[in-house]
N, C-alpha and C positions, 0 to 999 in steps of 0.2 A: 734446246734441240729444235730446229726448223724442220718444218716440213720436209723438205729435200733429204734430210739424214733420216727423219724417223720412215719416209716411202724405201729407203737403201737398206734399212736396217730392218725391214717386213720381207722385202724379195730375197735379201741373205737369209732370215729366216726357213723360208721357204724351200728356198735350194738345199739347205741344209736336211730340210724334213725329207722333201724328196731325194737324197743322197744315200739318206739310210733305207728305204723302201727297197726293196727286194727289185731286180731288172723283170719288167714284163716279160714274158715270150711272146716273139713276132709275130708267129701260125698259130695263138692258141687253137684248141679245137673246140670247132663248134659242134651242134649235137648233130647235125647231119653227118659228119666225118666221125664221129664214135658210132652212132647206129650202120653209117658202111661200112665200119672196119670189124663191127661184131659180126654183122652179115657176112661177113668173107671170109671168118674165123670158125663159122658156124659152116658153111661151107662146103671150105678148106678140110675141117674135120669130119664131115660125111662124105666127103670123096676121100680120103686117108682110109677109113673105117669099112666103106665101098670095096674098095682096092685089096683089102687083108682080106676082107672073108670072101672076097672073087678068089685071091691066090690061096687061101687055104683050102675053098671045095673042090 
């Protein structure tokens, strides 16, 4: 085996490994985009909570 075939036969390896690997997702979130999106959950939920006990007194 020459060089040429055993470099062919490391990048087939390779692709192979990376083939079975899970697909990245494109937008993961970073931790800014989870601490905004709790903040607007947290809220979103005290103006819901606001809102019921205005319409219930």
């Amino acid at each position: 085996m020459n060089a040429t075939d055993r470099v062919r036969e490391i990048v087939a390896q390779q692709r192979a490994v990376e083939a079975r690997r899970p697909p990245k997702l494109e937008g993961e979130p970073r931790l800014g985009d989870v601490v905004a999106f709790v903040l607007s959950a947290i809220v979103l939920g005290y103006a819901l909570i606001d809102t019921e006990i205005g319409v219930l007194l």
